[in-house]
LUMKOL-509928 format. One record per residue (C-alpha): residue number from 1; x, y, z. Coordinates in Angstrom, 2 decimals. Last residue first. Layout:
# LUMKOL-509928
(NUM; (X; Y; Z));
...
This chain:
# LUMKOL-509928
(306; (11.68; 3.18; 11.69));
(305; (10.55; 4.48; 8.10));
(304; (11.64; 8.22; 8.68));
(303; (15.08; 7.03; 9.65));
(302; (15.43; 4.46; 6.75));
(301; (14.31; 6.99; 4.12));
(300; (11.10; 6.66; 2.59));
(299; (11.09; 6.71; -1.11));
(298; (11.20; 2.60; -1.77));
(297; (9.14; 2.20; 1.01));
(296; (6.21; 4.33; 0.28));
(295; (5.76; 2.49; -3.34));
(294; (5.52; -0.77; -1.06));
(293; (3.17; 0.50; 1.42));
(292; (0.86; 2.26; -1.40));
(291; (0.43; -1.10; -3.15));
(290; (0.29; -2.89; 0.08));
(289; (-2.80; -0.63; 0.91));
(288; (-4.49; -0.51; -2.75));
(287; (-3.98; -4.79; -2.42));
(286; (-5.97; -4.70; 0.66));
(285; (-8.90; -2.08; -0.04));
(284; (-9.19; -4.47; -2.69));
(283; (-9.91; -7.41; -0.26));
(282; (-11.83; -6.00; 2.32));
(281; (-14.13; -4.89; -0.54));
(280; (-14.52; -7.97; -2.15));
(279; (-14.88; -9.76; 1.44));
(278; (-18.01; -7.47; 2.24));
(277; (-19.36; -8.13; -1.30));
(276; (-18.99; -11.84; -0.49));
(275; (-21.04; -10.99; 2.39));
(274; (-23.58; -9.07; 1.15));
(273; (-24.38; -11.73; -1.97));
(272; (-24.71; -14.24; 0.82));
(271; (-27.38; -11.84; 2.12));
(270; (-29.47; -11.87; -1.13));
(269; (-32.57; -10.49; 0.41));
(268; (-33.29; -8.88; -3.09));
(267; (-33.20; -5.11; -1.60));
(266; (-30.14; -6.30; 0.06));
(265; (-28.35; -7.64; -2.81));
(264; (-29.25; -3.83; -4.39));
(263; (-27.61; -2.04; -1.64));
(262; (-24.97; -4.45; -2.01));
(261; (-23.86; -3.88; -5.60));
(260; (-24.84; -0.12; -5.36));
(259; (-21.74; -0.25; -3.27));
(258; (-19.99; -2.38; -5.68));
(257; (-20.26; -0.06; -8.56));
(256; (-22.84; 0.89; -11.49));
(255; (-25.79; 2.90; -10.90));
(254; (-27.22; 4.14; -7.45));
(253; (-26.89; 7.47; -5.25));
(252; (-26.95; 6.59; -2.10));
(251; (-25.56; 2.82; -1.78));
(250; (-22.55; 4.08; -4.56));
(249; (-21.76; 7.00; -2.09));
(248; (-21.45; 4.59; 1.00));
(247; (-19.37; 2.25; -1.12));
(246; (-17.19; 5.23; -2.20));
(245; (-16.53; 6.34; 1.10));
(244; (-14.56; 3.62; 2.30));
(243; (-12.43; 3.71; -0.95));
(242; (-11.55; 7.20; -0.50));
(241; (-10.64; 6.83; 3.31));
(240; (-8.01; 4.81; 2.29));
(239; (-6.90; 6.48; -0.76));
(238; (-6.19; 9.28; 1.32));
(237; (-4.31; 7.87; 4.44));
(236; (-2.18; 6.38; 1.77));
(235; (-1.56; 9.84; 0.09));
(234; (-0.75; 11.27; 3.14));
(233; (1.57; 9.19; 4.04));
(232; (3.37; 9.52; 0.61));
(231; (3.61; 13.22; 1.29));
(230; (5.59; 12.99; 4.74));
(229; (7.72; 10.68; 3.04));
(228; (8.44; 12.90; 0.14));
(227; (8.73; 16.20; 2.02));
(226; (12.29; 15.89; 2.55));
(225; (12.61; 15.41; -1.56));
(224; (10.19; 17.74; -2.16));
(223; (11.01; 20.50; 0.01));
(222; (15.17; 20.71; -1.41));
(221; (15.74; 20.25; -4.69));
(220; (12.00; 20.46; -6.67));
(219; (10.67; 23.20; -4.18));
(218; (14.28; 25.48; -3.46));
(217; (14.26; 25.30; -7.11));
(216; (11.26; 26.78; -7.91));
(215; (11.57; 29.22; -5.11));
(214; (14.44; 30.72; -6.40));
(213; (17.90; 29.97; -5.17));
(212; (19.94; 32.36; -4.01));
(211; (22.93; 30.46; -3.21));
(210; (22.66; 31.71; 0.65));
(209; (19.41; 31.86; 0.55));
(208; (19.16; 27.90; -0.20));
(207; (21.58; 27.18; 2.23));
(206; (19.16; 29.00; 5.39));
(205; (16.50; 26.80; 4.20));
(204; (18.67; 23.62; 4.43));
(203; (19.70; 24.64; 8.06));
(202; (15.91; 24.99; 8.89));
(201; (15.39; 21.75; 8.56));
(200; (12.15; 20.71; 6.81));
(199; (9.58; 20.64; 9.27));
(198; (7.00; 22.69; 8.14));
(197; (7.17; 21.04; 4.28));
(196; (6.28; 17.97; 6.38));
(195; (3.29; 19.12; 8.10));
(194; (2.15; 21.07; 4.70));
(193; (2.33; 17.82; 2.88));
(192; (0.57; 15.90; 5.51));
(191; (-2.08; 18.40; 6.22));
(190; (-2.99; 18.76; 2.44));
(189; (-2.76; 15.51; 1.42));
(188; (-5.03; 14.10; 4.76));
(187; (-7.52; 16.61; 3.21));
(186; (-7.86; 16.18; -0.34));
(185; (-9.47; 12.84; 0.04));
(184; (-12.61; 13.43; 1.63));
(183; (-13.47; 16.08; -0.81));
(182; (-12.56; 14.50; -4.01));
(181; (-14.03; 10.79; -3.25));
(180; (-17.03; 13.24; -2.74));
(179; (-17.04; 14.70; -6.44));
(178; (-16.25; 11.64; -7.66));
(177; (-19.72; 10.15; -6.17));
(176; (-21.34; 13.84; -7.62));
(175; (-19.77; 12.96; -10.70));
(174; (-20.96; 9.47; -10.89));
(173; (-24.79; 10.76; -9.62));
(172; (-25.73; 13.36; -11.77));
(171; (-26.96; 17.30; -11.97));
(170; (-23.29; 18.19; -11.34));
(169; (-24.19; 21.01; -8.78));
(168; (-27.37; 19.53; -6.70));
(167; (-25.83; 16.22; -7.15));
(166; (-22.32; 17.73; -5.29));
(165; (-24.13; 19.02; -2.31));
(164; (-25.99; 16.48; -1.53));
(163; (-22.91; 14.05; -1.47));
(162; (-21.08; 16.73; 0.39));
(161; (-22.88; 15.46; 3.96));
(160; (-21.46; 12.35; 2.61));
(159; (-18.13; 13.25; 3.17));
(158; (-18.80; 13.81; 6.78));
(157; (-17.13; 17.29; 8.38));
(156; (-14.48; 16.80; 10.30));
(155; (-12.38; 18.45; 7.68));
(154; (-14.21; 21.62; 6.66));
(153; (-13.76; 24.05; 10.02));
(152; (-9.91; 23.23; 11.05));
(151; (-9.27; 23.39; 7.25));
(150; (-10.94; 26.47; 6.64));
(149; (-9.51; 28.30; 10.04));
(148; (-6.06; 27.17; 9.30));
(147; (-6.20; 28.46; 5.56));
(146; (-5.48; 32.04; 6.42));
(145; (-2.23; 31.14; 9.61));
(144; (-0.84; 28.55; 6.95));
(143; (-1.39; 31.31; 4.09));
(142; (0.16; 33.80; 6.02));
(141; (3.03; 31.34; 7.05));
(140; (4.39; 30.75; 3.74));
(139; (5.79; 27.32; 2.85));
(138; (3.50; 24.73; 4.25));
(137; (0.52; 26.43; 2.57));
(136; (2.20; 27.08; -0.50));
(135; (3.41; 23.04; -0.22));
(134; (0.06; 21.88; 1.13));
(133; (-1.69; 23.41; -1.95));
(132; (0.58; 21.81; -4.45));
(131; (-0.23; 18.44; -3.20));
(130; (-4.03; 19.07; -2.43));
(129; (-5.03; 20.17; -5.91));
(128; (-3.80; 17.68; -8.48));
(127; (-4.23; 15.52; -5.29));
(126; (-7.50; 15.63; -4.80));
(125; (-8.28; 15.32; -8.98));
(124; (-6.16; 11.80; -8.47));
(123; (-7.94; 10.85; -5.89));
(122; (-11.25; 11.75; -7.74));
(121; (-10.69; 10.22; -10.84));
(120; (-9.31; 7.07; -9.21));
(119; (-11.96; 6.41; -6.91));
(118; (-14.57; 6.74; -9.78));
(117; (-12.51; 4.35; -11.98));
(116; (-12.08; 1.92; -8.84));
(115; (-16.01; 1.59; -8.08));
(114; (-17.25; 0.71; -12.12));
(113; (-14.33; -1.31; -11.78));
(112; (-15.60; -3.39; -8.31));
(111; (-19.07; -3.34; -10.30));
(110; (-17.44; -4.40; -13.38));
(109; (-16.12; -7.76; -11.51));
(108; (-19.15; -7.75; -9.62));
(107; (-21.40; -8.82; -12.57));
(106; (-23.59; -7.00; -14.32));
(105; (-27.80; -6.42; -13.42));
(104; (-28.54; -2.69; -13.77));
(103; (-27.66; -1.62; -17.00));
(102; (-28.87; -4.79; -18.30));
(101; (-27.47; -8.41; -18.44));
(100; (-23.79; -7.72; -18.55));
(99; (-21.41; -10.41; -17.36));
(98; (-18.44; -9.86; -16.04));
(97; (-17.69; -11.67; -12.95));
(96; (-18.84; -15.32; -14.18));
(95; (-17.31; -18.36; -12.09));
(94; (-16.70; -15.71; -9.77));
(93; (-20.46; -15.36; -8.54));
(92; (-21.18; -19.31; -8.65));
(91; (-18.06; -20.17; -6.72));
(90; (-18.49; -17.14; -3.90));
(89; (-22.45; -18.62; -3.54));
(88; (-20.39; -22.16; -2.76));
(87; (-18.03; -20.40; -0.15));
(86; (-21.11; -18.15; 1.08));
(85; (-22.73; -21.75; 1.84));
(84; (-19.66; -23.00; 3.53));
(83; (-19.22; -19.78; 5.32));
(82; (-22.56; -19.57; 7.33));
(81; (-25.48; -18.04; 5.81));
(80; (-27.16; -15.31; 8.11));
(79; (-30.69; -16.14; 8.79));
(78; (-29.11; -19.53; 9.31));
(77; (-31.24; -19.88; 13.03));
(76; (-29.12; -17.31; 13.98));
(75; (-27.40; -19.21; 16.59));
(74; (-26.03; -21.11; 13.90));
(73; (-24.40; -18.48; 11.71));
(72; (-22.95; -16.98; 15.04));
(71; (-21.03; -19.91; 15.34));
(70; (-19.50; -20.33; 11.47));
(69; (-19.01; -16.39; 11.88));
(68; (-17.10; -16.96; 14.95));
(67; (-15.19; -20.11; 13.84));
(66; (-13.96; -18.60; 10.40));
(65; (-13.14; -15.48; 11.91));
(64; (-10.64; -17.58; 14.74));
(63; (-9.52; -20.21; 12.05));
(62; (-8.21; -16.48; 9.69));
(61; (-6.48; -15.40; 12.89));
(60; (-4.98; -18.73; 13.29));
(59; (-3.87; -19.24; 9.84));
(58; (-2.24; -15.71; 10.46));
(57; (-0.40; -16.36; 13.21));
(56; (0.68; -19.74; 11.93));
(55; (2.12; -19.01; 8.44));
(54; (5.28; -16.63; 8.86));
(53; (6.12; -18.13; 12.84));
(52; (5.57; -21.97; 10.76));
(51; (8.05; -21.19; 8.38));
(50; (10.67; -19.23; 10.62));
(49; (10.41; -22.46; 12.91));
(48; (11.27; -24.38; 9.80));
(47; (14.14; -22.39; 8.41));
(46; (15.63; -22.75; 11.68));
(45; (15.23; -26.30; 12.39));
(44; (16.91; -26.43; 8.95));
(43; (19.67; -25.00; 9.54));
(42; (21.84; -25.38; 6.02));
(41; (25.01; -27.14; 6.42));
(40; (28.20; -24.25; 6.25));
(39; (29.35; -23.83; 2.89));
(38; (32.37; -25.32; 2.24));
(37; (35.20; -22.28; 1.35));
(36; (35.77; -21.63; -1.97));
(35; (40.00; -21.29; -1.78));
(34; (40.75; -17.88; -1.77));
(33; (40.97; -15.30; -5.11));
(32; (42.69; -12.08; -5.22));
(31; (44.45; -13.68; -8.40));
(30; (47.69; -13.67; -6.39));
(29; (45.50; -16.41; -3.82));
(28; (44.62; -18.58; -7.03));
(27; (47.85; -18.46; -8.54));
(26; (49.42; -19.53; -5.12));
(25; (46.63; -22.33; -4.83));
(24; (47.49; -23.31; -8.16));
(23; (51.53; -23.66; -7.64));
(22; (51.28; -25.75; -4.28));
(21; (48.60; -28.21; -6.13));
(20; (51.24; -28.65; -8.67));
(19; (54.46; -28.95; -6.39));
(18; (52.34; -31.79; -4.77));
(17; (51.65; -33.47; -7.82));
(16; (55.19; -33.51; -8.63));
(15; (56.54; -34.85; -5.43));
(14; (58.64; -32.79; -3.07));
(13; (62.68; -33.28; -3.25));
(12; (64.24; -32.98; -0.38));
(11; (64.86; -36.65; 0.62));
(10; (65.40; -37.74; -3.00));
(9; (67.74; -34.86; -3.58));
(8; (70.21; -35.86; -0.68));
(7; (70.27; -33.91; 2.39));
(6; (72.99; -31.06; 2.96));
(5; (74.01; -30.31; 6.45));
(4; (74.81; -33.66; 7.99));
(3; (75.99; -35.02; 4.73));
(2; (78.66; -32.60; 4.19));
(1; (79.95; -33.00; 7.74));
């Protein structure tokens, strides 16, 4: 009877290594800790196909401009250089971007500055003035209901058309160029910012009088954070147009920047010149773009992104 309900130590004993493994995994599970699982086998197949979907479309795009230009090159009896002799031209031009042989004859690495520094001054004049102004006019409804008329009347209107306008003033060309990267900028900043001030919810308007907050305060805690999104559109739709209208400005008025760069290509027949100028501009206008896209995504909200 004993033996049937008692077994003998060997039987029930369990083996030292065993008792050891038994005791770590319970120290590792009181620690918080589980066992490391295996990590599943990468999926390759996957990773590939997500590869070729990244690269692909665009390769193909980039085949498809390659294969038009290289067929309209021939039909044109080479009057326009096809893209292995731009390609070689692009070599030569980039092997030296900034040289200076004259006032008149640098290379297109200063030219593309010579372009950016003007941008830049007027932007950021445009939206010394345009940010603040869409907030007042955004805010108050008299001045929304005044400066409806102006807007509605001034923003169609070319930016050139204020190139004439701007040499007869400033007496030069740069700050009659910066003069019209300031017009034709200032306007998508204005609407924007006054758009989004204008739909700020009227809940957090109605908590602001309630704790009596001035209008200092009801502009740096509530407007500008809700209005951030709206503001940073704005401001990409504005450097945009400002670096289209540059090269146009540059063509007319001469001097230093890549617009004058082509205008003076042309005047030499260079036309492989034109079209690495073409791709120079393309380019920048690029990087300013995924600059802006990535600085608007980490102040956008989710809900205001999708």
């Amino acid at each position: 009877m004993v033996s049937a309900v008692f077994h003998s130590p060997r039987e029930s004993a369990t083996p030292p290594d065993t008792m050891k493994k038994v005791a770590a995994s319970a120290c590792q599970e009181s620690a918080g800790g589980q066992k490391n699982p295996q990590k599943p086998p990468r999926d390759w197949a996957a990773a590939s196909r997500a590869f070729w979907l990244a690269v692909l479309p665009p390769a193909c795009g980039l085949g498809l401009l390659l294969g038009l230009w290289a067929l309209v090159a021939s039909t044109t009896g080479q009057s326009i250089p096809g893209p292995l002799q731009t390609w070689a031209q692009a070599v030569e031009v980039f092997s030296d971007p900034f040289y200076r042989n004259g006032p008149n004859d640098q290379g297109v690495g200063w030219n593309v500055l010579a372009s950016l520094q003007r941008v830049a001054i007027g932007f950021g004049l445009a939206a010394a003035v345009g940010i603040p102004a869409g907030f007042l006019i955004g805010r108050f409804a008299f001045l929304s209901r005044m400066c409806n008329p102006i807007i509605s009347l001034l923003r169609p209107v070319s930016p050139l058309a204020w190139l004439p306008i701007g040499l007869l003033v400033f007496k030069g060309a740069n700050p009659a160029a910066i003069w019209t990267i300031f017009i034709c900028s200032i306007w998508p900043m204005v609407i924007n910012t006054a758009v989004g001030v204008q739909r700020v919810p009227q809940d957090y308007m109605n908590v602001a009088r309630v704790l009596n907050l001035s209008e200092w305060k009801i502009a740096t805690t509530i407007l500008f954070p809700a209005v951030l999104p709206y503001l940073l559109t704005g401001v990409r739709l504005a450097v945009g147009t400002a670096w289209l209208v540059i090269v146009a400005a540059e063509m007319l008025t001469g001097g230093v920047g890549i617009g004058f760069w082509v205008w003076d290509e042309w005047n030499n027949l260079n036309v492989r010149n034109i079209l690495i100028a073409i791709f120079v501009i393309g380019g920048v206008g690029l990087l300013l773009e995924l600059a802006l896209v990535q600085l608007a995504s980490a102040f956008t909200y989710e809900e205001v992104k999708s």
